[in-house]
C-alpha positions in Angstrom: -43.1 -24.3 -30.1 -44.1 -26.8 -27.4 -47.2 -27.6 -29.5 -45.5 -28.5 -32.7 -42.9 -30.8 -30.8 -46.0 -32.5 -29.1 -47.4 -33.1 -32.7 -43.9 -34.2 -33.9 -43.8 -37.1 -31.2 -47.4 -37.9 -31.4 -46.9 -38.3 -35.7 -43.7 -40.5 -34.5 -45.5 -42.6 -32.1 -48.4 -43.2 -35.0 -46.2 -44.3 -37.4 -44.2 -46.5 -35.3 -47.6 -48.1 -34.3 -49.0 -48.2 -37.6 -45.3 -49.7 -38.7 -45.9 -52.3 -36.2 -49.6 -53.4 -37.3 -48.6 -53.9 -40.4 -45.7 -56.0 -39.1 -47.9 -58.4 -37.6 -50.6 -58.2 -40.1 -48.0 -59.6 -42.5 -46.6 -62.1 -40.2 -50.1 -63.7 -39.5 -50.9 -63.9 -43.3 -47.6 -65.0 -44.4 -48.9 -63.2 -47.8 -48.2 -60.2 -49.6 -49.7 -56.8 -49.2 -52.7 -55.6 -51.2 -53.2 -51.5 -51.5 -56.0 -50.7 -53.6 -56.4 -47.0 -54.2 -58.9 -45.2 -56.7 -59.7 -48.7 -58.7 -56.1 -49.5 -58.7 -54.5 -52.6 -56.9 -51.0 -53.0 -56.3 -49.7 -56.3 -54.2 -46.7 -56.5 -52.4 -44.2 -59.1 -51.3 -43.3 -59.4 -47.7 -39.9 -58.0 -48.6 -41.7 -55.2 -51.1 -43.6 -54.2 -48.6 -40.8 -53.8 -45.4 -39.1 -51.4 -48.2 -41.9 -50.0 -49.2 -42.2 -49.2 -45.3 -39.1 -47.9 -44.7 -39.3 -45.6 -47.6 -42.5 -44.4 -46.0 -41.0 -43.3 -42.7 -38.1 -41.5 -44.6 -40.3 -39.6 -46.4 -42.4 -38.6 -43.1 -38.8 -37.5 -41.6 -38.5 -35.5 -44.8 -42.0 -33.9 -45.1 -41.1 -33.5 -41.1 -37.7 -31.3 -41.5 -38.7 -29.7 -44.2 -41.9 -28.5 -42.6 -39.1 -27.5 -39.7 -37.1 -25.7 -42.1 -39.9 -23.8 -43.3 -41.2 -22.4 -40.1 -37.7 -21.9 -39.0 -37.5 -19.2 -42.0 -40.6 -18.0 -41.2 -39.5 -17.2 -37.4 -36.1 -15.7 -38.4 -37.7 -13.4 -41.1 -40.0 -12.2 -38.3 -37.0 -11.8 -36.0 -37.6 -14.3 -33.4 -34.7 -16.8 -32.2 -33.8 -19.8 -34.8 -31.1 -22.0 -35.5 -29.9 -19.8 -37.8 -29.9 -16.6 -35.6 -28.0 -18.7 -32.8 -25.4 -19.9 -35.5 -24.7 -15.9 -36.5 -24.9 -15.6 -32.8 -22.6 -18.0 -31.8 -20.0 -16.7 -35.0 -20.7 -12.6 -33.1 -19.6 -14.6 -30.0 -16.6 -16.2 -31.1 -15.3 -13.0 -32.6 -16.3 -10.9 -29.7 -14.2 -13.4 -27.4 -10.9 -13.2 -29.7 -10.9 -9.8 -29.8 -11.5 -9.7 -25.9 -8.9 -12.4 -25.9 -6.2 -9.9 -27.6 -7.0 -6.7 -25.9 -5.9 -8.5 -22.8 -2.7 -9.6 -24.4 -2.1 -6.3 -26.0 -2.5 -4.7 -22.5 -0.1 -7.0 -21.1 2.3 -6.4 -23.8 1.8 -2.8 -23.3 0.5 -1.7 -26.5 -2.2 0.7 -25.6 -3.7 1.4 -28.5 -4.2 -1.7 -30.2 -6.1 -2.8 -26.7 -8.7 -0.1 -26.8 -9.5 -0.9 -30.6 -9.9 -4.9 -29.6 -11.9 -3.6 -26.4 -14.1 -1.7 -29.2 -14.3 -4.8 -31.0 -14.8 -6.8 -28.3 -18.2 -4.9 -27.4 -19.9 -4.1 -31.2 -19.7 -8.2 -30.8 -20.2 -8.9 -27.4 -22.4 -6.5 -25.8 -20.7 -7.0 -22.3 -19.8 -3.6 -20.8 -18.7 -5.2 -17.9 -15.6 -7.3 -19.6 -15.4 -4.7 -22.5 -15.3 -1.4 -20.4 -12.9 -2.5 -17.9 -10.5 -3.4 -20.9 -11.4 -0.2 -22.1 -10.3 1.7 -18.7 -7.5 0.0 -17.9 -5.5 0.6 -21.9 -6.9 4.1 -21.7 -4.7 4.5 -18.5 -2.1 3.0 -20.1 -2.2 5.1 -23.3 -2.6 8.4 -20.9 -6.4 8.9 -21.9 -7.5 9.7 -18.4 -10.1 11.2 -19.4 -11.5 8.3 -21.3 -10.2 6.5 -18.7 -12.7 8.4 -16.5 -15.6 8.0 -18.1 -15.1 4.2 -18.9 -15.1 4.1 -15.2 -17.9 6.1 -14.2 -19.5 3.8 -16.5 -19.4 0.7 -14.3 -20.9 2.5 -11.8 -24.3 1.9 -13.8 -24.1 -2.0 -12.9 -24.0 -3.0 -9.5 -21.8 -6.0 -10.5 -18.9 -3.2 -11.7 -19.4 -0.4 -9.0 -16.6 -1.0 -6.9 -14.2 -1.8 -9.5 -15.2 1.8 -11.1 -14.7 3.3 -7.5 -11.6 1.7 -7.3 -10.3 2.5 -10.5 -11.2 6.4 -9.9 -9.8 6.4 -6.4 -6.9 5.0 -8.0 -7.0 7.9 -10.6 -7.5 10.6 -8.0 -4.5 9.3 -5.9 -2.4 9.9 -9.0 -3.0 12.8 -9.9 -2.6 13.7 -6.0 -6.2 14.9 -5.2 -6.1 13.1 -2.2 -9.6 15.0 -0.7 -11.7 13.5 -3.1 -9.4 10.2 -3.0 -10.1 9.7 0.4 -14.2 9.5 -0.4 -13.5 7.3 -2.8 -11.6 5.0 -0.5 -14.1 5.5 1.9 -16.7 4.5 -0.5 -14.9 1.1 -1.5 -14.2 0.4 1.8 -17.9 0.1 2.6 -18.6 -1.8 -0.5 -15.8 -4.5 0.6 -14.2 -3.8 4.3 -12.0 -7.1 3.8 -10.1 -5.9 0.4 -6.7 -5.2 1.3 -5.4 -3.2 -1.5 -8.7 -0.4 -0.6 -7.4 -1.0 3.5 -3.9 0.1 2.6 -5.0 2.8 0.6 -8.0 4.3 2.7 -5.5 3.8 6.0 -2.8 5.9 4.1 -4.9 8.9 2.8 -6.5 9.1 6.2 -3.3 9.5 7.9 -2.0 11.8 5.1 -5.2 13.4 6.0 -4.2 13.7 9.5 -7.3 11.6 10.1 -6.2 9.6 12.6 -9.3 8.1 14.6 -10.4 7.0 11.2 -7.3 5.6 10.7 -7.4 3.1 13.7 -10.5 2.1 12.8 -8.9 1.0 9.8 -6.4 -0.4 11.2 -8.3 -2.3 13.4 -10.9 -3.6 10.3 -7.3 -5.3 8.9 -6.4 -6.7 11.9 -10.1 -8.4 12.2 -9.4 -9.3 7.9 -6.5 -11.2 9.1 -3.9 -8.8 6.6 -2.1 -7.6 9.1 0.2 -9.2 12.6 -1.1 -8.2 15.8 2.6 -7.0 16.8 2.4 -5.3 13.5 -0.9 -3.6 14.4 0.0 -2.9 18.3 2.6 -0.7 17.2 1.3 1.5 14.1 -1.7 1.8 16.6 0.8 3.5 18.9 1.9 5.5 16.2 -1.5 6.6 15.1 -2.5 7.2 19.0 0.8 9.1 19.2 -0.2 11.4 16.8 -3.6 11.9 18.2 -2.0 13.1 21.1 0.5 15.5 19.2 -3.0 16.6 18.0 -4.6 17.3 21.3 -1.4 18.9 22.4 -1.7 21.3 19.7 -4.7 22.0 21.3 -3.8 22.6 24.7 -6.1 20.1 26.3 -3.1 19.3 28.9 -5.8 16.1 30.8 -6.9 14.4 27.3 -2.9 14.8 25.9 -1.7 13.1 29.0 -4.2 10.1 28.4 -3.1 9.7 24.6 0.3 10.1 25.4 0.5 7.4 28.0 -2.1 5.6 26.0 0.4 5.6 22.4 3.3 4.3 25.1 1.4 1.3 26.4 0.6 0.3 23.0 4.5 0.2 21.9 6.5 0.9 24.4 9.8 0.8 22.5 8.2 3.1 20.3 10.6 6.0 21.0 8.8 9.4 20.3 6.0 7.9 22.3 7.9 7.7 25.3 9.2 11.0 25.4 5.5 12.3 25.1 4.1 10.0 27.7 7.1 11.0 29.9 6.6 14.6 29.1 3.1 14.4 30.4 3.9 12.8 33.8 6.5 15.5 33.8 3.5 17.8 33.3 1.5 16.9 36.4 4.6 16.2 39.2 4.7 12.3 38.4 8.8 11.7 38.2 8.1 8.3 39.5 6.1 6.9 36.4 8.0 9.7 34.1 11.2 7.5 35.4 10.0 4.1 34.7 8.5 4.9 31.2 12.1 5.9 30.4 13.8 3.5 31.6 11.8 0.9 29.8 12.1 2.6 26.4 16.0 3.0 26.8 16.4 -1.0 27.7 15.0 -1.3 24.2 16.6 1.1 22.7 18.9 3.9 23.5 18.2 7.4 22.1 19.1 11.0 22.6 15.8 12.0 22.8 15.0 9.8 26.0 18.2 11.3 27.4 16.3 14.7 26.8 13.0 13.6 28.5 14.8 12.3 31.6 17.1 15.6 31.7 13.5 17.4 32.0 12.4 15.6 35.1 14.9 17.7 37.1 15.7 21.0 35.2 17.7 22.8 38.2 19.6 20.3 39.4 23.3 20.7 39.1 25.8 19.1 36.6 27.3 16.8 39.2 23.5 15.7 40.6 22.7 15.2 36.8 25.6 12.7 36.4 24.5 10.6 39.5 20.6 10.2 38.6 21.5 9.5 34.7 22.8 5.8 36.2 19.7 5.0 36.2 19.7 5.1 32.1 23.3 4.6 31.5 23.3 1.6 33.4 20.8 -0.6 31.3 23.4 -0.5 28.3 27.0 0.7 29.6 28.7 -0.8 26.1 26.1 0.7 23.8 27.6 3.7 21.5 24.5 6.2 23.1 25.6 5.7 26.4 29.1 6.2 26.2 28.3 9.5 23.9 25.8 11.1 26.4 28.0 9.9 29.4 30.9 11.9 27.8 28.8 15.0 27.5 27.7 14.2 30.6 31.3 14.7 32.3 32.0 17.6 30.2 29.4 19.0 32.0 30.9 18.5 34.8 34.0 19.4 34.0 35.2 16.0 34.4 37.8 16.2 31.0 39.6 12.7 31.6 36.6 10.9 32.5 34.7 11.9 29.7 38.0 10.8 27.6 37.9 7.7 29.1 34.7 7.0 28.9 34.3 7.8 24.6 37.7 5.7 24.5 38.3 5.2 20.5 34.8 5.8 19.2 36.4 9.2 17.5 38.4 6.8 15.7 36.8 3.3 15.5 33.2 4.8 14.7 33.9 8.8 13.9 30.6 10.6 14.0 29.8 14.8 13.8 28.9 14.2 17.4 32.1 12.1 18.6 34.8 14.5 16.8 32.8 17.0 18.0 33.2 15.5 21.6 36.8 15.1 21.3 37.1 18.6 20.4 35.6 19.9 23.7 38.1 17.3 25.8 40.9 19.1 23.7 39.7 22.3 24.6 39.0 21.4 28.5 42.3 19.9 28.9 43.7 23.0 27.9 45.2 22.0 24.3 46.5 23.9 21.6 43.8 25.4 19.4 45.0 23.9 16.4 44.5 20.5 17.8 41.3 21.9 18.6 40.9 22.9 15.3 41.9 19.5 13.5 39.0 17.9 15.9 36.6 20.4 14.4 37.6 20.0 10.6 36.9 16.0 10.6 33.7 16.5 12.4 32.4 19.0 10.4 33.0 16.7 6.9 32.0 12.8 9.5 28.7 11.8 9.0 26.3 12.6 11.2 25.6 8.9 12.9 22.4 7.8 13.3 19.5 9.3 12.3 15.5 9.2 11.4 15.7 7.1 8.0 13.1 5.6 5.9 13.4 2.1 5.4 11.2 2.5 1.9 13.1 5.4 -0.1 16.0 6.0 2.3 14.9 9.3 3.2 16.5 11.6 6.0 14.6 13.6 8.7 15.5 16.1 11.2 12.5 14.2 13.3 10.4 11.2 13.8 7.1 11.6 11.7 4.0 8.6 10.9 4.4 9.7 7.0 7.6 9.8 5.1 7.2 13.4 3.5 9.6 11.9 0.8 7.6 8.7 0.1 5.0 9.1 1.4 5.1 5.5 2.9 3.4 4.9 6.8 5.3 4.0 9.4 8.7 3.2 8.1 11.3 5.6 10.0 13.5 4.1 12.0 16.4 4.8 13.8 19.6 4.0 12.4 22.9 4.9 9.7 21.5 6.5 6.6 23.0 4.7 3.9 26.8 5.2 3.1 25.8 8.1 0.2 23.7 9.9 2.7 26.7 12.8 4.6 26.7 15.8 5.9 25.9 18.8 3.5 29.0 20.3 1.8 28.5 23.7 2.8 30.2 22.7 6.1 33.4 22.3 4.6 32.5 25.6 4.4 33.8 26.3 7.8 37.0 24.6 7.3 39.5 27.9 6.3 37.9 29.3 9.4 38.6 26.5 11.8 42.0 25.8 10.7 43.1 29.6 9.7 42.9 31.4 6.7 45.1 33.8 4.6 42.7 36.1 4.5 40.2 37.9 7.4 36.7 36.3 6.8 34.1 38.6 5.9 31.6 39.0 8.1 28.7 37.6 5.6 31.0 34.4 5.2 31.0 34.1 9.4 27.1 34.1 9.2 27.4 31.4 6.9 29.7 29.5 8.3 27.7 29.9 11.6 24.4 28.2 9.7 26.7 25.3 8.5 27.8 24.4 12.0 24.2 24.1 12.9 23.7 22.1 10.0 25.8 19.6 11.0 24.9 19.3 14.6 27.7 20.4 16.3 27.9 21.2 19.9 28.6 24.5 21.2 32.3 24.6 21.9 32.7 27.7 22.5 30.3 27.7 25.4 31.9 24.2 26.9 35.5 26.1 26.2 33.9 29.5 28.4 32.4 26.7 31.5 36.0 24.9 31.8 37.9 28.5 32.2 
């Protein structure tokens, strides 16, 4: 090929030279031109001979194309690469592309099936598996095919250009269909092909913590803090909550020195983080240390007040008497006198202690301004202290058995409710997003403690004793404090 254009510009360059010569020839003999060929003569004019010229070159160009046109046949009979091949090349291309082009919109539009038969086009004309089968995957999805689905993506596999978007799309499969072992190699996989891709970070961090993996999971966690996806106050506190559960693990395990160190550990990562607290309190409990036990406490209640830090700091001193319990709890109910916690757990407080009008006082109108299972419940036990009739007693009982229950563990992603704090919604399945506060205003208590009402306010008819077991399980479903047993300590 090279050779035959180097002919073409050397014949070009010839003539255009020989063009020239005779130029000049005729300029210096200001004469016609004489061409004698076998005995003939001919003699041309100046003007004859600049056409005759010209006619000369254009039949050079013509002898010149159709010598081109010639070889060109000859080359695309034989099979090689012509002019012709790259114009049927180019019309494959153009077709290949539209159809490529309307598999993507079918896809968007939803229509399944008419993308996987313009992703079939799309390759007979194309011959790109890497545009074609990833159409291919993605409408088979769509349509339900997973198993064609599946094999489209084990397909770009083959081409190290594709892998990870066939990993992905299979770890994406597997999580579906809830297969989270084999989900979580996948993820594992992907996130060594690209460490910084977010979407594979999220997924990975949440099967491994599904998983129960949770040292895997800080190292995830820390791989998107160094990607820059995630806030470092973000990160400082679902690193508590996965160090939390580590300890939770090692408890499990009875390995009382390392619990102690993940426990405290989980609390100076977050130390508002409540659950952490109580652990990390627990564990100076555990070797004698009130002093740090108190201060870890105390910290996590100026944030935020909870009943079960009121339960960690009760452990510090299990013996000591009601009175003595009343006088140390200052220390908490101090931080936030005003807050609706603290007014509830100093009420209880004075009830046991058999301090009736105080612990009135002290819940003022909560019972009526905020009525909760545990307030009602509350004023029920004053009633009962301060010696009043049991059908007032009883009307306490009724309301707080049908209140809602006040605040509670509730996902901020589906809404969920849980008896206790957890990393993992086990609705949702979402990562830390419990948090402490009113389920919504459809979330109440379960309806089987109305249940309890005809035995609380009196019935017609003596309750059987199955309906008495019953009614017992309902009360514990809703939450309700013992008031028989305060009613037994007042007398």
């Amino acid at each position: 090929m090279m050779i035959w254009s180097l002919l073409k510009v050397v014949l070009f360059v010839a003539v255009i030279a020989g063009l020239t010569f005779g130029a000049g020839r005729l300029t210096d003999t200001g004469g016609g031109l004489q061409i004698a060929v076998y005995g003939y003569e001919v003699t041309l004019g100046p003007l004859q001979a600049l056409v005759g010229a010209l006619l000369l070159v254009v039949a050079v160009w013509l002898l010149l194309k159709a010598i081109g046109l010639l070889v060109a046949v000859l080359k695309f009979l034989n099979g090689d690469e012509t002019a012709v091949s790259r114009y049927f090349d180019r019309n494959r291309e153009r077709k290949g592309y539209q159809a490529l082009s309307e598999g993507m919109i079918a896809l968007a539009s939803g229509e399944a099936r008419v993308a996987l038969s313009r992703a079939a086009k799309a390759q007979k004309y194309l011959g790109k598996p890497e545009l074609t089968t990833l159409l291919t995957a993605q409408a088979a999805e769509l349509a339900g095919d997973s198993a064609r689905a599946t094999e489209a993506y084990k397909a770009l596999l083959t081409d190290e250009k594709t892998r990870f978007v066939g990993v992905r799309g299979l770890m994406l499969q597997k999580v579906a269909s809830g297969d989270k072992a084999t989900a979580l190699k996948l993820a594992e996989k992907a996130f060594a092909m690209k460490p910084r891709h977010t979407e594979t970070q999220d997924v990975l961090l949440q099967l491994q913590a599904s998983q129960a993996d949770w040292k895997g999971a800080r190292t995830t966690l820390g791989a998107k803090l160094r990607a820059g996806t995630l806030p470092r106050e973000v990160f400082r506190r679902r690193d508590a909550v996965l160090a939390l559960q580590e300890a939770k693990t090692v408890f499990d395990e009875s390995a009382s020195i390392e619990s102690r160190e993940a426990a405290i550990e989980a609390n100076k990562l977050s130390p508002d983080l409540i659950p952490a607290a109580a652990m990390a309190a627990r564990s100076y409990i555990a070797k004698g240390d009130a002093k740090n036990a108190t201060r870890v406490l105390k910290k996590a209640w100026e944030a935020r007040p909870h009943p079960d830090l009121a339960a960690a700091f009760a452990e510090i001193e299990p013996t000591e008497s009601a009175q003595a319990r009343l006088k140390r709890f200052k220390l908490l109910t101090a931080i936030h006198p005003t807050h609706e916690e603290t007014r509830l757990l100093l009420a209880e407080l004075n009830l046991a202690a058999e301090d009736f009008p105080a612990a009135r006082r002290i819940i003022g109108d909560l019972a009526t301004s905020h009525p909760t299972g545990r307030s009602l419940a509350i004023m029920a036990a004053i009633e009962r202290g301060e010696g009043a009739d049991d059908a007032v007693v009883r009307g306490w009982l009724a309301r707080a058995l049908t209140a809602p229950r006040g605040p509670q563990w509730c996902c901020d992603k589906c809404q969920g409710i849980h008896a206790q704090w957890t990393p993992i919604c086990d609705n949702c399945g979402a990562f830390d997003t419990l948090s402490w506060r009113e389920p919504p205003e459809g979330s109440r208590p379960s309806s089987t403690g109305t249940e309890l009402l005809p035995l609380i306010v009196g019935s017609p008819k003596p309750v059987a004793e199955a309906k008495v077991a019953k009614a017992a399980e309902a009360a514990q479903d809703a939450e309700i404090i013992d008031i028989e047993a305060i009613a037994r300590s007042a007398n």
